[in-house]
C-alpha positions in Angstrom: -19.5 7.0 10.0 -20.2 8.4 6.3 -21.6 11.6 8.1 -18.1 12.2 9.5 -14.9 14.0 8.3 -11.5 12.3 7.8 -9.7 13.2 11.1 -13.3 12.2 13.2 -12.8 8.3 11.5 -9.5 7.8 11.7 -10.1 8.6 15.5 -13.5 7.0 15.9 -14.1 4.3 13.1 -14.2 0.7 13.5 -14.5 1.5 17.6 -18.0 1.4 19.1 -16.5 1.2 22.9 -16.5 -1.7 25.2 -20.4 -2.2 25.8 -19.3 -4.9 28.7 -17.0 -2.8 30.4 -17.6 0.8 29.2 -13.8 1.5 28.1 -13.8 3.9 25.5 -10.6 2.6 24.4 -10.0 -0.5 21.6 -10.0 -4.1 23.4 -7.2 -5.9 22.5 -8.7 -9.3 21.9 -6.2 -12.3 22.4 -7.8 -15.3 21.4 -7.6 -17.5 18.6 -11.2 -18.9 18.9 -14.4 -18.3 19.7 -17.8 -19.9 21.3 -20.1 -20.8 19.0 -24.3 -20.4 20.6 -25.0 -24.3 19.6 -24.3 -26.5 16.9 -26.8 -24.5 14.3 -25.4 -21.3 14.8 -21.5 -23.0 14.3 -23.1 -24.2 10.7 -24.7 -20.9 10.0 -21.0 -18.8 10.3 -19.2 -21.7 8.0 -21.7 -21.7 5.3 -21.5 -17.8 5.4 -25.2 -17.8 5.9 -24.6 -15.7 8.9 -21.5 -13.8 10.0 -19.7 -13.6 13.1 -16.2 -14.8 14.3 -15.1 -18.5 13.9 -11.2 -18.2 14.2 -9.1 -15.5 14.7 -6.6 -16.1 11.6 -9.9 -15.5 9.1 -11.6 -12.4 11.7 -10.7 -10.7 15.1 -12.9 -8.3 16.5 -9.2 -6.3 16.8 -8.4 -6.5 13.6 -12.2 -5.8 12.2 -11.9 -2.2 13.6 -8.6 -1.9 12.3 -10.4 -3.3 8.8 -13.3 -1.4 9.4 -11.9 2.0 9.8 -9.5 1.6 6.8 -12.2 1.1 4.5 -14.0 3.6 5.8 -10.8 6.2 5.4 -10.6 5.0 1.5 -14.4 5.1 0.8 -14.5 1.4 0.4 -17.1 -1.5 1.2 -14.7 -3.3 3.1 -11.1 -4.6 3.8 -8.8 -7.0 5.4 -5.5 -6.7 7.6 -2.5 -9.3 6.3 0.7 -9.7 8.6 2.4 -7.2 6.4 2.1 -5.0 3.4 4.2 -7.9 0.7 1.2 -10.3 2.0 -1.6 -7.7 0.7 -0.2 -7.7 -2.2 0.4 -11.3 -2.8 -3.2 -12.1 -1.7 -4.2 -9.5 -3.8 -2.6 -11.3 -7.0 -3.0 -14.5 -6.6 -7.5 -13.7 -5.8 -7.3 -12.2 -9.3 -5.4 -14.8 -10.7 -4.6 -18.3 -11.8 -1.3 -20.4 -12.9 -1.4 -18.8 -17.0 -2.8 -15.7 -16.3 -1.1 -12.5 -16.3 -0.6 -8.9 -14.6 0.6 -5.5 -16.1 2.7 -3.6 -13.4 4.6 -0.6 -13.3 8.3 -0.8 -12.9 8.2 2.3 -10.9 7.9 0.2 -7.7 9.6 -1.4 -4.8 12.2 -3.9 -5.6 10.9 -6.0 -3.1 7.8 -6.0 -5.1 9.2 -6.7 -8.8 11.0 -9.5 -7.0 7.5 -10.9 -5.8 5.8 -10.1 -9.2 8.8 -10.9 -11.1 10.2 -13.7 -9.8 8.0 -15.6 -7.0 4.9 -15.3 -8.6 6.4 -16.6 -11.9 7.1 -19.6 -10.2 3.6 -20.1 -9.7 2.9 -19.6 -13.3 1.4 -15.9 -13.2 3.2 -13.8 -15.4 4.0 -9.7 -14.8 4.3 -7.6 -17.3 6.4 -4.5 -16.2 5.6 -1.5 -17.6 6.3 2.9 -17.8 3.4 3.7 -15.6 3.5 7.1 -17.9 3.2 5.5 -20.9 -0.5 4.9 -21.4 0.6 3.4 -24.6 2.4 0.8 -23.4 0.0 -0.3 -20.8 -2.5 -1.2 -23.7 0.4 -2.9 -25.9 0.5 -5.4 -22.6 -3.4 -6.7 -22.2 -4.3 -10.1 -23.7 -7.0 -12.1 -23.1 -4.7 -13.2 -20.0 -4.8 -10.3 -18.5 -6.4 -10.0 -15.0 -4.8 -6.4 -13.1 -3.0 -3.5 -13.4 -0.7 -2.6 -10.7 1.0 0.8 -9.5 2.1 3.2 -6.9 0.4 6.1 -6.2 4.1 7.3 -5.6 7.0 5.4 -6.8 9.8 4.1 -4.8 12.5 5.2 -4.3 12.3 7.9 -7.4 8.6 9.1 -6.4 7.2 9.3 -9.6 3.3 9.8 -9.5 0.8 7.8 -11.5 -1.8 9.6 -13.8 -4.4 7.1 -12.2 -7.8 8.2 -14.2 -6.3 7.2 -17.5 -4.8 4.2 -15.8 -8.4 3.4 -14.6 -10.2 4.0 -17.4 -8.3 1.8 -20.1 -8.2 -1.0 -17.3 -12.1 -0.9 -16.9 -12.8 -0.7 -21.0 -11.2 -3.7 -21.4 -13.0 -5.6 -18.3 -10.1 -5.5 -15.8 -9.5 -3.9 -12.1 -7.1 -1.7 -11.5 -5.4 -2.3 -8.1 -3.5 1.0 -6.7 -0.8 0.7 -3.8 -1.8 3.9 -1.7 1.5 3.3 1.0 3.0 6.4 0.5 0.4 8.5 0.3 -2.1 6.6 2.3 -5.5 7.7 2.5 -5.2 11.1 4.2 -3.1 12.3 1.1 -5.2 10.4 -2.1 -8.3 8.1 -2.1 -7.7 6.2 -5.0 -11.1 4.9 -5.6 -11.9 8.2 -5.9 -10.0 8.5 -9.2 -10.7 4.8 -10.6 -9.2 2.2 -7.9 -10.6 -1.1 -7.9 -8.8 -2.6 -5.2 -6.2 -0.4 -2.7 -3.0 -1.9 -1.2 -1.7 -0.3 2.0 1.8 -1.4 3.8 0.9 -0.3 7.1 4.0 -0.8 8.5 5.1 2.5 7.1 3.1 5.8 7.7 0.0 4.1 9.4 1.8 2.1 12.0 3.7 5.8 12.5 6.7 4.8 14.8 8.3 1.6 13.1 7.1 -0.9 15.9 5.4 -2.9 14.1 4.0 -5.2 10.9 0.4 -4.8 8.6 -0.7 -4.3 5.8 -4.2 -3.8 4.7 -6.9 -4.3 1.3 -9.4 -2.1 0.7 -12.3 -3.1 -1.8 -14.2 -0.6 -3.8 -16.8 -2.6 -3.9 -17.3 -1.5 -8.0 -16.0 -3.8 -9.8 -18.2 -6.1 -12.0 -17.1 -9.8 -11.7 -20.3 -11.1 -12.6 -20.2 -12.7 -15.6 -17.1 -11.1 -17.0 -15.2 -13.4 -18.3 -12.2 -12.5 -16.7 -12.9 -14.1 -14.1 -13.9 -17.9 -14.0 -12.9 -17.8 -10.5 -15.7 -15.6 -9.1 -18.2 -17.3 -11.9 -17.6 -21.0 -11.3 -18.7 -22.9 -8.3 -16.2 -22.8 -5.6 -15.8 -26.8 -4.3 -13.7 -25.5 -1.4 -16.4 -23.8 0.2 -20.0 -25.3 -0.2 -20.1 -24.7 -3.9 -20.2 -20.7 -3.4 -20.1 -18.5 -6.9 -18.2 -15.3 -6.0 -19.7 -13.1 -8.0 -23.3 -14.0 -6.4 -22.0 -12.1 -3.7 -22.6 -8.4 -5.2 -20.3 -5.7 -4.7 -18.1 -7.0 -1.8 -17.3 -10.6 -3.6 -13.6 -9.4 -3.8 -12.7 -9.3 -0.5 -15.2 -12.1 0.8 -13.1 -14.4 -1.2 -10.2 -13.1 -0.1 -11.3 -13.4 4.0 -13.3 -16.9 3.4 -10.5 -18.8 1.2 -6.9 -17.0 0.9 -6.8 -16.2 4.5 -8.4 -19.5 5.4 -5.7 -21.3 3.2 -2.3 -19.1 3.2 -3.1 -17.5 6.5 -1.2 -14.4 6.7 -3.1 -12.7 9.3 -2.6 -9.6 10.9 -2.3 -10.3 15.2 -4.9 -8.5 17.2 -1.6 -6.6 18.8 -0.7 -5.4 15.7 -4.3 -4.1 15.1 -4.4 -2.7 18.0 -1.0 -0.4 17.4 -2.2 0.6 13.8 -5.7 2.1 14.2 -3.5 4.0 17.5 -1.6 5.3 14.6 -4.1 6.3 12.6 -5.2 8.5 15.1 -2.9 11.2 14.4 -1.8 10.0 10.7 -3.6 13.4 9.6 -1.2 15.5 11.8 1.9 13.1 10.7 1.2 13.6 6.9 1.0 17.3 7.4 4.5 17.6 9.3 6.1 15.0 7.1 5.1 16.4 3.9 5.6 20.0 5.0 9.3 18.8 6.2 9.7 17.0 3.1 9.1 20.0 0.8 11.5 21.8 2.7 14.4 19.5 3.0 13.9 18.9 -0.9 14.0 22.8 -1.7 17.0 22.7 0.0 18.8 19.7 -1.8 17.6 21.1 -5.4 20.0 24.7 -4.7 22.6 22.6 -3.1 25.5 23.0 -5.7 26.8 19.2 -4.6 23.2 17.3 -5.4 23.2 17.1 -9.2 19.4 15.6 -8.8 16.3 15.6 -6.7 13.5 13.2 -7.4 10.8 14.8 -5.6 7.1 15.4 -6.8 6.0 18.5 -4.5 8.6 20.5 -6.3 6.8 23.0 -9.0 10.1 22.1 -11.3 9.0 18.1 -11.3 7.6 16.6 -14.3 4.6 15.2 -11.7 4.1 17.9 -9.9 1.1 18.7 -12.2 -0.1 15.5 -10.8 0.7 16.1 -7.3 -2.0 19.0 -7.4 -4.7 16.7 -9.2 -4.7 14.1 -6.9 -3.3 15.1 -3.4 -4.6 16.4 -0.7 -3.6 20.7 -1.0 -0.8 19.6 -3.2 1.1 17.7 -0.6 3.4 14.9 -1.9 4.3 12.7 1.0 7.7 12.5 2.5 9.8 9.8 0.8 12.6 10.7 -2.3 15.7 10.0 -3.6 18.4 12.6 -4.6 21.7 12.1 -6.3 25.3 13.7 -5.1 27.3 15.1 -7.8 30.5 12.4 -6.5 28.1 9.3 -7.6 28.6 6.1 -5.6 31.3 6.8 -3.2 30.1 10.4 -2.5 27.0 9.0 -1.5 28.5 6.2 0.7 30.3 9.0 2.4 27.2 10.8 3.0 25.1 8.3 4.5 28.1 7.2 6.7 28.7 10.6 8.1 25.0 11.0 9.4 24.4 11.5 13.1 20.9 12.2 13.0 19.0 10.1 10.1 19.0 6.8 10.2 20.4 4.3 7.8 18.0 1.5 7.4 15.6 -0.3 5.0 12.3 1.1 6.2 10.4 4.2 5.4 7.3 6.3 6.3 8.5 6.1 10.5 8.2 9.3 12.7 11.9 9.3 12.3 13.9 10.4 9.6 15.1 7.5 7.4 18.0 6.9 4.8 19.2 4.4 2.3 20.9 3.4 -0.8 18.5 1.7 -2.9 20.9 0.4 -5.4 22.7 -1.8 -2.7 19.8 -2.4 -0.5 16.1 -2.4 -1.5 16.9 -2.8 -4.9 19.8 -4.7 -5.0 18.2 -7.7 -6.4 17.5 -6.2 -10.0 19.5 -6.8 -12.6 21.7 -3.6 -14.1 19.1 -3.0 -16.9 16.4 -3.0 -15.1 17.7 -0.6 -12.1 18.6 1.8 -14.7 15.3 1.4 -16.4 13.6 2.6 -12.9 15.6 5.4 -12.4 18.3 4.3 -10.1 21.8 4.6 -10.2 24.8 4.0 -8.1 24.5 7.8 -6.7 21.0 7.5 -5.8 20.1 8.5 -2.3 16.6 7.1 -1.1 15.1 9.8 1.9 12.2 9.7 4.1 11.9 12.5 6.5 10.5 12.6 9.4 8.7 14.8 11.8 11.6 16.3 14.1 12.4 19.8 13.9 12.9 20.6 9.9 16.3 22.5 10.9 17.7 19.7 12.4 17.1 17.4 9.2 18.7 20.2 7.0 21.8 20.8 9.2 22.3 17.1 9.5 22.1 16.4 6.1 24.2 19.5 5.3 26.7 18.4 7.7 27.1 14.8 6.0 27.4 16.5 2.1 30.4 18.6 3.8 
């Protein structure tokens, strides 16, 4: 659908129709195998020779449009859906690297995610170097001859901070490595992150895409650009794969990224999205176009309010023309439009902010963002709560920090809520 604009995909892509039945709407296919033709054609589809479906944790015809028209919203060669946004970015990891090899992330993420870089992966001998994603710096000072990603946030959470990608990107692909971009609060209506220098782009689709919080996904998009063949880097795409029929990789060509990742990760760790789920997140992307309007129009509002409210001594939000990224917003957002998720800080600190979110009638308190709904939380004593004092302070968070994401109701009802709860 290359010949098509952005709202026509997200609609259309991935979905042919029903050719047996003429539906025009997405089969939901609820099977967890599949016929083969005879015994030659069942040989062909495992020794990749031919491609088709096998078993639904590796493909589902569901789940291929929901794959299909993600990569074709981010410009990529192709992608795969994972049973939630943490498994994307696991997979992600661990198909670029080995027990003794390392990552450079920033520490401008979710705490979920430090805890999975940080902690579990280190377990499994893959060490993550956390860095100032605005420090450019500091990102060089971390590459070794170990080194086999960087890793950011298009927008940081909670503090949405924005990465300068392009200078990200470039350092990464002088010195041979990819440069993997999580795109879940901006998803690809608001930045394309290959555009600007992604390798590799990480969606939770649980948030924006799904739309109304119903249900789990995440999603990987390859680029399809980066050079695995023969770069040193990366034994693992070079060297004979004795798992799989002796396959190298990188013979593959441009989409060898996320054929390994279908043929072996998902084979072996299984983490596959269910057809159902499919199914509810390309309905979402139908009208994630509309949603990212209303929610970053609402956004920029509610935060305009907060910044002349004389009881918010803070607001961390990148659409404002007084943030330090808003320069960044206009380079690499759509119209300048900086998502809807943001944290502000009550003058009264911890207790003042307890208050707050206790007094709310309309948002909700909860540990989710990027629903239909508007959302609230305290990161220090929820996402986050499982980083150590230095390191919350070193992303940005303190006891007074208020975590938003707003919705799509009616913007005055958001701002006299909210106003309600401060008094």
């Amino acid at each position: 659908m290359e010949n098509y604009g952005f709202n026509t995909i997200a609609v259309h892509g991935g979905n042919p129709g029903d050719k047996g039945t003429g539906s025009i709407g997405l089969p939901i296919h609820l099977t967890n195998a599949y016929r083969f033709e005879n015994t030659e054609h069942a040989k062909n589809l495992f020794e990749l020779s031919k491609f088709g479906n096998i078993y639904s944790r590796i493909m589902n015809p569901t789940s291929d449009a929901f794959e299909q028209r993600m990569a074709q919203l981010e410009g990529g060669v192709g992608a795969l859906a994972f049973s939630s946004g943490h498994a994307a970015i696991f997979n992600t990891i661990v198909n670029l690297a080995n027990a003794g090899d390392e990552i450079v992330s920033s520490l401008y993420i979710y705490g979920g995610a430090i805890n999975l870089l940080g902690t579990t992966l280190s377990r499994l001998g893959i060490t993550v170097k956390f860095v100032n994603p605005d420090d450019l710096g500091a990102w060089e000072e971390a590459i070794t001859d170990k080194t086999r990603g960087f890793f950011v946030e298009t927008i940081g959470n909670p503090n949405a901070n924005v990465a300068d990608l392009q200078p990200i990107a470039d350092l990464a692909h002088k010195h041979g490595i990819p440069f993997v971009v999580d795109s879940t609060f901006t998803t690809p209506y608001l930045c394309r992150p290959i555009e600007f220098g992604a390798d590799f782009v990480v969606h939770s689709a649980t948030k924006y895409i799904s739309s109304y919080g119903g249900v789990m996904g995440g999603a990987v998009i390859d680029s399809g650009r980066f050079e695995f063949k023969d770069n040193p880097r990366f034994p693992l795409y070079n060297q004979p794969d004795p798992s799989y029929h002796g396959i190298i990789y990188a013979d593959l060509g441009a989409p060898a990224f996320i054929l390994r990742m279908r043929t072996l990760l998902m084979r072996d760790i299984g983490a596959c999205l269910s057809p159902f789920n499919s199914h509810q997140l390309c309905t979402g992307l139908e009208t994630l176009p509309l949603r990212m309007d209303r929610h970053s129009q609402n956004a920029l509002k509610v935060a305009e309010y907060l910044e002349n409210h004389s009881a918010v001594s803070a607001v961390n939000y990148p659409g404002l023309k007084s943030s330090r990224y808003n320069g960044l917003v206009n380079k690499y957002f759509k119209d300048g439009m900086a998502s809807s998720v943001f944290t502000f800080v009550l003058a009264g600190g911890k207790q003042a902010g307890a208050d707050f979110i206790d007094s709310l009638k309309l948002i909700v308190h909860c540990a989710n963002v990027g629903d239909a709904k508007s959302l609230v939380s305290h990161p220090a004593t929820t996402t986050h709560s499982q980083l150590t004092p230095e390191r919350l302070l070193k992303a940005g968070i303190t006891d007074g920090t208020v975590r938003l994401s707003i919705g799509i109701e009616d913007v005055n009802d958001i701002i006299a809520d909210l106003e309600q709860a401060i008094k």
